[in-house]
Backbone and ligand atoms as CSV (ligand in chain L), in Angstrom:
chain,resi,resn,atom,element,x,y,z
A,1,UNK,N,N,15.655,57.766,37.562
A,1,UNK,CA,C,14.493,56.926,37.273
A,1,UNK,C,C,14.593,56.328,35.875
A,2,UNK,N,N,14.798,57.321,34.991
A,2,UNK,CA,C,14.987,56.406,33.282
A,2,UNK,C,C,15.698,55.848,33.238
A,3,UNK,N,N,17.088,56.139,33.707
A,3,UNK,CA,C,18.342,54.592,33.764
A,3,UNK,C,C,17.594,53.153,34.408
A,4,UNK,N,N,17.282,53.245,35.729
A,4,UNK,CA,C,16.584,52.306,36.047
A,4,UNK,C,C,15.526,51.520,35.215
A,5,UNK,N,N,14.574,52.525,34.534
A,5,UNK,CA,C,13.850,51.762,33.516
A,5,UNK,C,C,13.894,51.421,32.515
A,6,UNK,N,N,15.833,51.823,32.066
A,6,UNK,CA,C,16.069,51.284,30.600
A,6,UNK,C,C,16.601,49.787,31.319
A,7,UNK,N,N,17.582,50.090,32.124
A,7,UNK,CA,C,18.292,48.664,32.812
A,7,UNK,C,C,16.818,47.733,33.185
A,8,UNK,N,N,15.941,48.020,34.061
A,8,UNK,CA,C,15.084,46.856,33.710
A,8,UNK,C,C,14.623,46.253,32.695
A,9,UNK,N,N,14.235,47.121,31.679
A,9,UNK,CA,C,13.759,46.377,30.066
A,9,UNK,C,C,15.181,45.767,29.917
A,10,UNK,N,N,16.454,46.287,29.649
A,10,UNK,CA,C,17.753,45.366,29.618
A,10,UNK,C,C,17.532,43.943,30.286
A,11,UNK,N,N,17.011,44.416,31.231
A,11,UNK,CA,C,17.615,42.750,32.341
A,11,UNK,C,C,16.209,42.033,31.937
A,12,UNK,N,N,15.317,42.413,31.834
A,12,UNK,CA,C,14.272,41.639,31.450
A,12,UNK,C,C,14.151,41.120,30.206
A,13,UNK,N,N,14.662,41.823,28.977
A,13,UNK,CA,C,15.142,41.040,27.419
A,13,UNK,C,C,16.273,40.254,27.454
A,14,UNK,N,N,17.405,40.175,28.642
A,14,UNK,CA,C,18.078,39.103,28.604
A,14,UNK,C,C,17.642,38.000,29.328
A,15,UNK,N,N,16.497,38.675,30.399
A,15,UNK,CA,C,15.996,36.834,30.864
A,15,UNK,C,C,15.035,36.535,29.696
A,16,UNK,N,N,14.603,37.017,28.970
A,16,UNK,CA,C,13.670,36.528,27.881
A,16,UNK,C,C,14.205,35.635,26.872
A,17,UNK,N,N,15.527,35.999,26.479
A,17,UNK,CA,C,16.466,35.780,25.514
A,17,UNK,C,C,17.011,34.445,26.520
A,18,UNK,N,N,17.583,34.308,27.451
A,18,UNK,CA,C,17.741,33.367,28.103
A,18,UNK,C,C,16.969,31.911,27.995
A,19,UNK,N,N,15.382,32.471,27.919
A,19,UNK,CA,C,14.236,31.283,28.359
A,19,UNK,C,C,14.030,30.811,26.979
A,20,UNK,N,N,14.586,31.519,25.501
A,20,UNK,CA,C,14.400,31.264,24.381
A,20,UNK,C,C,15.028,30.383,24.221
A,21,UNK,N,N,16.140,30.892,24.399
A,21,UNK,CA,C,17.946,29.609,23.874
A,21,UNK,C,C,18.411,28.366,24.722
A,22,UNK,N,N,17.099,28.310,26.088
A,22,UNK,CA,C,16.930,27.769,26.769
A,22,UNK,C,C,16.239,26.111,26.487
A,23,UNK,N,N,14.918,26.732,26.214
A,23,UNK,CA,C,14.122,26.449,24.961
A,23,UNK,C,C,14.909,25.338,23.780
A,24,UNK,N,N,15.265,26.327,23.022
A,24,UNK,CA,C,16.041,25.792,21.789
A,24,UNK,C,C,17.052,24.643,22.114
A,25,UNK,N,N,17.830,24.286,23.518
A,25,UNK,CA,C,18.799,23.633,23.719
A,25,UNK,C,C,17.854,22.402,23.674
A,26,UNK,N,N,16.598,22.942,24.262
A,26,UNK,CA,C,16.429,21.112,24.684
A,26,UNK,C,C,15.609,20.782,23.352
A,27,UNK,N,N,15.039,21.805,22.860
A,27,UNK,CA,C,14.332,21.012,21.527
A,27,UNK,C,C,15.141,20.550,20.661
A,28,UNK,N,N,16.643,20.758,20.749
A,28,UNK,CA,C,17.707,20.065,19.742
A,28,UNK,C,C,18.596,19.117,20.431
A,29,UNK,N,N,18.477,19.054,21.680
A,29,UNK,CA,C,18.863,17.700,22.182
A,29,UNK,C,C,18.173,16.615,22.531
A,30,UNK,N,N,16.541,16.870,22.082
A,30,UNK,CA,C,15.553,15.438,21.991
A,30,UNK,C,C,15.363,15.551,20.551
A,31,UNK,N,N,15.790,16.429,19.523
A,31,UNK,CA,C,15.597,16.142,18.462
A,31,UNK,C,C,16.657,15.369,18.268
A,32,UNK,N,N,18.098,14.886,18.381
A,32,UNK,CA,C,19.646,14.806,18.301
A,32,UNK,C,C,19.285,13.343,19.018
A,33,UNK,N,N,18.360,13.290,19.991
A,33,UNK,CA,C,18.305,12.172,20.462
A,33,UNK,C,C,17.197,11.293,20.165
A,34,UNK,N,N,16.586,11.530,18.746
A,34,UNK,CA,C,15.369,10.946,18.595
A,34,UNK,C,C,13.979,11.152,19.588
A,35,UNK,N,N,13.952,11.769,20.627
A,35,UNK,CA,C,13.034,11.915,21.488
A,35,UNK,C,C,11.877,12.549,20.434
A,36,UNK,N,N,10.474,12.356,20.597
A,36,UNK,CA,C,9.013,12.759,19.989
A,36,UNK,C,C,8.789,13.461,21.408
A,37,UNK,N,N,8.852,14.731,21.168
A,37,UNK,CA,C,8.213,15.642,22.445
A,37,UNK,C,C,6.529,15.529,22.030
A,38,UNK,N,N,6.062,15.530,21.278
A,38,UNK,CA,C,4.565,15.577,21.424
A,38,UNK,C,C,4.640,15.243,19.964
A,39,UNK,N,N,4.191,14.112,19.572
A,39,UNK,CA,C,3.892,13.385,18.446
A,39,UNK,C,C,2.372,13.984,18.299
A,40,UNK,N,N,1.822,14.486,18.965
A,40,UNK,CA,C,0.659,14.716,18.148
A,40,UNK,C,C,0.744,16.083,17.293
A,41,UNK,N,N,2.045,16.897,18.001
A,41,UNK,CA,C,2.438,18.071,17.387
A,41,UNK,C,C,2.933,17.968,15.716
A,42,UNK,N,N,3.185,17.023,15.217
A,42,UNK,CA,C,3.808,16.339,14.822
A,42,UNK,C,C,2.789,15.958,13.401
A,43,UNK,N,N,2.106,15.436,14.147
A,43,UNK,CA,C,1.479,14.027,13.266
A,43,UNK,C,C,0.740,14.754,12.184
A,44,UNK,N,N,0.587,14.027,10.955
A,44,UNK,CA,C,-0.181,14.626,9.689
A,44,UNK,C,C,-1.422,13.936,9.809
A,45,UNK,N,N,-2.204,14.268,8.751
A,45,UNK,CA,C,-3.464,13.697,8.212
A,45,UNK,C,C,-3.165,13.553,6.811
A,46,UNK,N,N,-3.412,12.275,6.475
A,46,UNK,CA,C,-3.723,12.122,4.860
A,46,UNK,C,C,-5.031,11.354,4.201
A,47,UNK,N,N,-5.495,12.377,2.959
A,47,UNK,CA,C,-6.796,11.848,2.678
A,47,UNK,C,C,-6.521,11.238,1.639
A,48,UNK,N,N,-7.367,9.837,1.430
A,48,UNK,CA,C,-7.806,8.864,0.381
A,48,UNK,C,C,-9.270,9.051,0.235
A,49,UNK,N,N,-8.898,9.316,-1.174
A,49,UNK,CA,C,-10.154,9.353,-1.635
A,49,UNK,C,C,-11.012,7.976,-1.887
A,50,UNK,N,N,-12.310,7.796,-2.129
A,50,UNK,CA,C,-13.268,6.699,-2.576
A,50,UNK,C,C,-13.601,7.205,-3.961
A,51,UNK,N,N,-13.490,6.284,-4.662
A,51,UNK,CA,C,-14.643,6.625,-6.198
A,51,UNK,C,C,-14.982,5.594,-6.561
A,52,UNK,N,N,-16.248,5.641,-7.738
A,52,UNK,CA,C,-17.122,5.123,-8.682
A,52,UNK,C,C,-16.316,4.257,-9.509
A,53,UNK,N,N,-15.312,4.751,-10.645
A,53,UNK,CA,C,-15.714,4.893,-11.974
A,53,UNK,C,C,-13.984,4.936,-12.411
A,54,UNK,N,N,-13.167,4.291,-11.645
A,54,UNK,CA,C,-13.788,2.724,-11.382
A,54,UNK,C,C,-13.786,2.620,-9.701
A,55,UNK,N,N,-14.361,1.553,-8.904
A,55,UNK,CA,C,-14.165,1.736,-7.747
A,55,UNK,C,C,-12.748,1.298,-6.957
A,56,UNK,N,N,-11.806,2.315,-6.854
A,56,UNK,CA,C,-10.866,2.480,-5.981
A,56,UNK,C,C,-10.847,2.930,-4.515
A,57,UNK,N,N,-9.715,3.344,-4.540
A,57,UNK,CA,C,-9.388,3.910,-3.368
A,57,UNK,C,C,-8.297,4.573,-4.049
A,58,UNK,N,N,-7.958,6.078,-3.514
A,58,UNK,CA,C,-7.086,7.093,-4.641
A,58,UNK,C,C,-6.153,7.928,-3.433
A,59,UNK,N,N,-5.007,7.802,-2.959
A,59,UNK,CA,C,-3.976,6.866,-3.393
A,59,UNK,C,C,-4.520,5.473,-2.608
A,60,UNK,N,N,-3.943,4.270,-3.662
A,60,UNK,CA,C,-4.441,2.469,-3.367
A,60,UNK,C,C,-3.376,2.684,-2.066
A,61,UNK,N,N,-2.092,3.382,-2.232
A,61,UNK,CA,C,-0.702,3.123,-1.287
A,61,UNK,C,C,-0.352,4.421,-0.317
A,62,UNK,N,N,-0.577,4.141,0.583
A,62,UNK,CA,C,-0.470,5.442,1.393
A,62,UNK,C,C,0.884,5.004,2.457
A,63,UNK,N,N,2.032,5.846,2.706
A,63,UNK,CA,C,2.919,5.804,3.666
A,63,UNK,C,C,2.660,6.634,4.816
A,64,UNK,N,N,2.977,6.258,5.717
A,64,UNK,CA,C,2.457,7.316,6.938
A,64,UNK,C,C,3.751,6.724,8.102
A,65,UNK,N,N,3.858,7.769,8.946
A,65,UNK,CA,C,4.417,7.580,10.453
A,65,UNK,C,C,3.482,7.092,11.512
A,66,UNK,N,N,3.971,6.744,12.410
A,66,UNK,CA,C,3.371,5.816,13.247
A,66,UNK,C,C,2.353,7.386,14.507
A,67,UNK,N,N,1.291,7.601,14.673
A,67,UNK,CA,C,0.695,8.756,14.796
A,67,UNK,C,C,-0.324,9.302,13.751
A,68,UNK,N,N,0.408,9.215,12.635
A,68,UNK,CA,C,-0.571,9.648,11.962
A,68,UNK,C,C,-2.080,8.951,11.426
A,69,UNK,N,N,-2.647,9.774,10.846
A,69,UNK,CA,C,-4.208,9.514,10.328
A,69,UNK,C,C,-4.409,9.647,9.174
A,70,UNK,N,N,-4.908,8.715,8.831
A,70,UNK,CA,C,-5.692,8.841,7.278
A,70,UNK,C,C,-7.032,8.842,7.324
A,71,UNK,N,N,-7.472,9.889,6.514
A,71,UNK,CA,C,-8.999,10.187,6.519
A,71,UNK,C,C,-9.129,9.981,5.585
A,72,UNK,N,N,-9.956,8.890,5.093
A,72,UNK,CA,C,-11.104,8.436,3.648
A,72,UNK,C,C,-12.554,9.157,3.481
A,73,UNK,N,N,-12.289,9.872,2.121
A,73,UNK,CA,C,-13.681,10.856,1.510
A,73,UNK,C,C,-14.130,10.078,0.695
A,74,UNK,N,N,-15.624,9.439,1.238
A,74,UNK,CA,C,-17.081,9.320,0.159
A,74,UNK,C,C,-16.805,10.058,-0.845
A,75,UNK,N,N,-15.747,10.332,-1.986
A,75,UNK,CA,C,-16.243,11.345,-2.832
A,75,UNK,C,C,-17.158,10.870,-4.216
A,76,UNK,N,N,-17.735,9.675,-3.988
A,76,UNK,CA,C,-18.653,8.741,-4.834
A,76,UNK,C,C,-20.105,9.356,-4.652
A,77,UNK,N,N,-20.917,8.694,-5.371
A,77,UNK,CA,C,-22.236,8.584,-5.721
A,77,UNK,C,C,-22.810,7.183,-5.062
A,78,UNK,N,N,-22.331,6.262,-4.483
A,78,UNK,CA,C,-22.578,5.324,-4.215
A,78,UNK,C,C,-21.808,5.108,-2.839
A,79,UNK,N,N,-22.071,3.893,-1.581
A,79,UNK,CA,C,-21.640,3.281,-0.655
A,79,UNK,C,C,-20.807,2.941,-1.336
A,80,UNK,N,N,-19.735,2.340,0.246
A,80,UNK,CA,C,-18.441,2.404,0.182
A,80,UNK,C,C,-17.868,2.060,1.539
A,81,UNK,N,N,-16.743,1.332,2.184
A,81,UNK,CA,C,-16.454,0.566,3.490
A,81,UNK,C,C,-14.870,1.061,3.157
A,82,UNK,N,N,-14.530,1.332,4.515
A,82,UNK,CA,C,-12.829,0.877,4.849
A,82,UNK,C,C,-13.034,0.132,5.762
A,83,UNK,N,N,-12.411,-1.427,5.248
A,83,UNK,CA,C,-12.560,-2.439,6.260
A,83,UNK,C,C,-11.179,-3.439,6.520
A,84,UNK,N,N,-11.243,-3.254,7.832
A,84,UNK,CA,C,-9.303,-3.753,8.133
A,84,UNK,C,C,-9.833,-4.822,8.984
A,85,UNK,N,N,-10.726,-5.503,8.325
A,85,UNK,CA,C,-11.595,-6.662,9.530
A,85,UNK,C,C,-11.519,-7.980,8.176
A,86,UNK,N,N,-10.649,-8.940,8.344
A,86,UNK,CA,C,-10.448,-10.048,7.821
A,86,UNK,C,C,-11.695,-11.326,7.738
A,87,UNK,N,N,-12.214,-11.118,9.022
A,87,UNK,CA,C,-13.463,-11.380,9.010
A,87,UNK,C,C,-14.791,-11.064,7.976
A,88,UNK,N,N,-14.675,-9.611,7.759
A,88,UNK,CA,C,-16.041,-9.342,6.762
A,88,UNK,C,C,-15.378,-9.708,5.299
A,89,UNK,N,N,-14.172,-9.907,4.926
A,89,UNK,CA,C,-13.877,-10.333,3.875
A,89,UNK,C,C,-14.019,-12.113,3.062
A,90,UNK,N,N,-14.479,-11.627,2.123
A,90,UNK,CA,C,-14.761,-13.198,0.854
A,90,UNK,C,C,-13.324,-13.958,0.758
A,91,UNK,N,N,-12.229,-12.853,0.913
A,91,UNK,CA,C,-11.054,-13.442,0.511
A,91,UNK,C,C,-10.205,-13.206,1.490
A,92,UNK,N,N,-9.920,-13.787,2.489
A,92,UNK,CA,C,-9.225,-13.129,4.117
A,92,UNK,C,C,-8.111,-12.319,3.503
A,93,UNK,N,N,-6.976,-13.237,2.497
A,93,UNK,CA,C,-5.963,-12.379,2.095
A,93,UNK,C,C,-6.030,-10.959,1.683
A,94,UNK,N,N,-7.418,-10.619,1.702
A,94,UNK,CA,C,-7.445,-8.579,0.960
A,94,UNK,C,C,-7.115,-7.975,2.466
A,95,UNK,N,N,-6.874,-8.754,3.661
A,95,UNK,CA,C,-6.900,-7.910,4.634
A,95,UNK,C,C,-5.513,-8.376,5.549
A,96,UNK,N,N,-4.450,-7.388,5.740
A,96,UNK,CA,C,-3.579,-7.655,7.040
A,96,UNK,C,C,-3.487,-6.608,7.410
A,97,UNK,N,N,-3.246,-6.749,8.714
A,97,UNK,CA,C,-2.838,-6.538,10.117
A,97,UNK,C,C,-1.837,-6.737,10.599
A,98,UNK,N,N,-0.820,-5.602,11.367
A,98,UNK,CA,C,0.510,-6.205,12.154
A,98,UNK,C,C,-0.341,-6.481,13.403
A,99,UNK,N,N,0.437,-7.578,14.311
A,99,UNK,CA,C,-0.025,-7.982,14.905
A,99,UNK,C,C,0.125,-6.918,16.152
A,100,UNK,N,N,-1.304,-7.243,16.557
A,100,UNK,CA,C,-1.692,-6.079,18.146
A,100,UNK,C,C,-2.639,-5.077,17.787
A,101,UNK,N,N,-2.812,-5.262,16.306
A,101,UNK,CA,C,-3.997,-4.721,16.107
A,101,UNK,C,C,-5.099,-5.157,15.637
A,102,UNK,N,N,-6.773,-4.442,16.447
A,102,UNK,CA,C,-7.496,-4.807,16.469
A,102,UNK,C,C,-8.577,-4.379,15.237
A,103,UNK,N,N,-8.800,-5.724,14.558
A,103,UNK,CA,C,-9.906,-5.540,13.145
A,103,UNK,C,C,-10.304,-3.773,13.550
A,104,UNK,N,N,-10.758,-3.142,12.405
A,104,UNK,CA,C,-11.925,-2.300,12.169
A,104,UNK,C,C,-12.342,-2.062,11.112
A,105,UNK,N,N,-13.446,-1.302,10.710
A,105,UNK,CA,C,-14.414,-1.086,9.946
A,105,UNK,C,C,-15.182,0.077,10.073
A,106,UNK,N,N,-15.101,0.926,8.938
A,106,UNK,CA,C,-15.971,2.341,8.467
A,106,UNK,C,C,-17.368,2.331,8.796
A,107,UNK,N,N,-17.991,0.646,8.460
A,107,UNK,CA,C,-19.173,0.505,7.799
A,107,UNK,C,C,-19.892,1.382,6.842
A,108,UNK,N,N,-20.566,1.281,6.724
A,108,UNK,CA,C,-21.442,1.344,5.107
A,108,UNK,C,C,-21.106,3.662,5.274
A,109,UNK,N,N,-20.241,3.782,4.424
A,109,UNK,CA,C,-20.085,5.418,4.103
A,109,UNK,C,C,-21.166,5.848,2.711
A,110,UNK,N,N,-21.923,6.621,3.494
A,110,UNK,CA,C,-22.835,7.382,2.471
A,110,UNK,C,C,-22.116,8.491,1.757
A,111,UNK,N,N,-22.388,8.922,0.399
A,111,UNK,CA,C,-21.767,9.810,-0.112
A,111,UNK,C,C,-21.251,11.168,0.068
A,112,UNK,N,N,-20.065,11.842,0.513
A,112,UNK,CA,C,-19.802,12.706,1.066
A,112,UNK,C,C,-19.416,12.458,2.466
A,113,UNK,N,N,-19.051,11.056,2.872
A,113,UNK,CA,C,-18.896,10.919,4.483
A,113,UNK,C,C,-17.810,10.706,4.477
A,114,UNK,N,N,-16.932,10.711,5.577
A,114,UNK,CA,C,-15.622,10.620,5.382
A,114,UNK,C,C,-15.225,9.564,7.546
A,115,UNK,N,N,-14.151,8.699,7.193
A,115,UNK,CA,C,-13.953,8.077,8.089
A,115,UNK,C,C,-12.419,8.258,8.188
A,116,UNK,N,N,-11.754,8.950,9.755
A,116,UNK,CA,C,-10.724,8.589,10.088
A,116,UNK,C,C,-10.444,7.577,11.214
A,117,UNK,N,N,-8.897,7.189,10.847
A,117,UNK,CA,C,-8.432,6.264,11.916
A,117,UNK,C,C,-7.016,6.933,12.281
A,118,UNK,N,N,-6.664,6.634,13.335
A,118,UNK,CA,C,-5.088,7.145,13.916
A,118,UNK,C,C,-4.060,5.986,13.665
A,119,UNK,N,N,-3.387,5.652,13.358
A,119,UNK,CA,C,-2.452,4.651,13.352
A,119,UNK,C,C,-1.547,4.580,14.120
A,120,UNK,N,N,-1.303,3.756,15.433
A,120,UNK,CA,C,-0.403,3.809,16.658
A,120,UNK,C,C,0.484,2.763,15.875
A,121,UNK,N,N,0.449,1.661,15.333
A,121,UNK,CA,C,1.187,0.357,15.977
A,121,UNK,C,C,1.921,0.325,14.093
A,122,UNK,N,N,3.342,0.265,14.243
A,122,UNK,CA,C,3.920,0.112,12.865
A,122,UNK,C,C,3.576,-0.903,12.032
A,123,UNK,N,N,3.452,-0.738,10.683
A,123,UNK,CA,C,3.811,-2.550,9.913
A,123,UNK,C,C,2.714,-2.246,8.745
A,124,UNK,N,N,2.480,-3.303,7.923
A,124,UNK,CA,C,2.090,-3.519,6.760
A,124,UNK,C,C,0.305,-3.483,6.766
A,125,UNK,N,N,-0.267,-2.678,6.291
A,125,UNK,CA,C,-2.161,-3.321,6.191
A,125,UNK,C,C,-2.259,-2.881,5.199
A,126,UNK,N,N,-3.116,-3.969,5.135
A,126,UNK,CA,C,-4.042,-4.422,3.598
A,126,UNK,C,C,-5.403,-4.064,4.236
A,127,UNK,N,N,-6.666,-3.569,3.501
A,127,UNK,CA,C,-7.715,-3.729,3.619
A,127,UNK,C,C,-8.455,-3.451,2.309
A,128,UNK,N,N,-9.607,-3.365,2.802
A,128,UNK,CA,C,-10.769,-3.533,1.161
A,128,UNK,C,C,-12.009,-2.149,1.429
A,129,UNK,N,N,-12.594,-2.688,0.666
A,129,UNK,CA,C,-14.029,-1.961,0.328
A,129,UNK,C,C,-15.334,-3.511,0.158
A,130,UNK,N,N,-16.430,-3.613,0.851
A,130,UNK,CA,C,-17.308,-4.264,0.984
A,130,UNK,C,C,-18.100,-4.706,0.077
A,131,UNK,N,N,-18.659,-4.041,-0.586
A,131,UNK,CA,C,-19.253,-3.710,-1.349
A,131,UNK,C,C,-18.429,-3.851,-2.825
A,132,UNK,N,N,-16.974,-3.670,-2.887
A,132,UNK,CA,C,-16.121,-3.949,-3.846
A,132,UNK,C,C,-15.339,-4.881,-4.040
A,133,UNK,N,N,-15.061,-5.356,-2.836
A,133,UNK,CA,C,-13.874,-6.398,-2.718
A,133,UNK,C,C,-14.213,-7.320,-4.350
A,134,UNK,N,N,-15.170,-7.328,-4.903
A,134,UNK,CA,C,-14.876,-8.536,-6.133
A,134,UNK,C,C,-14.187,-7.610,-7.471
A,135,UNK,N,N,-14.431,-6.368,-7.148
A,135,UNK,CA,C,-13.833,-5.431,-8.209
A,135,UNK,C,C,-12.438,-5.113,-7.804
A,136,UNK,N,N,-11.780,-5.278,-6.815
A,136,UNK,CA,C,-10.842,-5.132,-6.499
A,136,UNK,C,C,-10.335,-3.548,-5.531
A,137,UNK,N,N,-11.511,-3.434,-5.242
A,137,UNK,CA,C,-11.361,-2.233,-4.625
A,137,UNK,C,C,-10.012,-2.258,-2.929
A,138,UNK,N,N,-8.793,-2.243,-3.133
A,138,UNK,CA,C,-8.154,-2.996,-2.432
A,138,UNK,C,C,-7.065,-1.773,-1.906
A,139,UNK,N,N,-6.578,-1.294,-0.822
A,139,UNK,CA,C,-5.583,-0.280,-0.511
A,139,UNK,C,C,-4.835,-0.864,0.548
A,140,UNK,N,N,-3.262,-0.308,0.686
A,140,UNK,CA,C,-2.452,-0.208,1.457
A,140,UNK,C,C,-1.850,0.643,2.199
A,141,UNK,N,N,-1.265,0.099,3.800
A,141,UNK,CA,C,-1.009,1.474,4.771
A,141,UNK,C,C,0.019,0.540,4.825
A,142,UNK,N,N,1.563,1.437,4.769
A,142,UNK,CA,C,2.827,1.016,5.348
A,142,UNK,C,C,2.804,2.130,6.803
A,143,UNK,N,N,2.979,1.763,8.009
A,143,UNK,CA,C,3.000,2.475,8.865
A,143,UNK,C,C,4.577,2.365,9.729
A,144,UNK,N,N,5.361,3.752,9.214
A,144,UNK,CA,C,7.102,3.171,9.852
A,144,UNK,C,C,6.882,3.515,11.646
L,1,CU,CU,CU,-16.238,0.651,-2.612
């Protein structure tokens, strides 16, 4: 009886060991092949801050992968917009867009509020702050 029940734990830690290295083959042959098994596994969050004093956006330049999110913190005393809408802008140029994507807007963030977006589609955006755009309140997303 105990031989038998050492040989089963045996045969059962080599199918275990099996389903591991099993495992491992293919996560290094879609890694080897560029394959994204689950990009959301993946994907980061990065926060930009809002402030006062002077009114920015903190980092103005944010790099990100195509998946990821940037979340903007109210960390002001005052309103505050992330606006990727060319439309609500005085000066269209504070705002681009790669093309296929559709305007958006935070609208009006009360202090302590915070707005994310996901970023699917690669390329260059510009957007502003509403309420700032004449101060220059102005940030960038490179999305590879
Ligand atoms: Cu602002």
């Amino acid at each position: 009886m105990e031989s038998s029940t050492c040989f089963n734990l045996t045969y059962a830690l080599r199918g275990l060991s099996q389903t591991v290295f099993a495992a491992a083959i293919v996560v290094a042959l879609a890694a080897g092949l560029g394959i994204s098994m689950a990009p959301s596994a993946w994907a980061k969050t990065v926060e930009v801050k809002m402030t006062d004093t002077p009114p920015v956006f903190i980092p103005a330049k944010v790099t990100i992968n195509k998946g990821d999110t940037i979340k903007w913190i109210n960390n002001a005393q005052t309103l505050h917009t992330v606006t990727f809408d060319p439309a609500k802008a005085v000066d269209k140029s504070n705002v681009i867009l790669p093309k296929g994507v559709a305007p958006f807007d935070s609208g009006f963030m009360m202090p302590g509020k915070d707005f994310s977006y996901t970023f699917t589609i690669p390329g260059q955006y510009k957007y502003f702050c509403i309420p700032h755009e004449k101060d220059g309140m102005i940030g960038y997303v490179t999305v590879k």
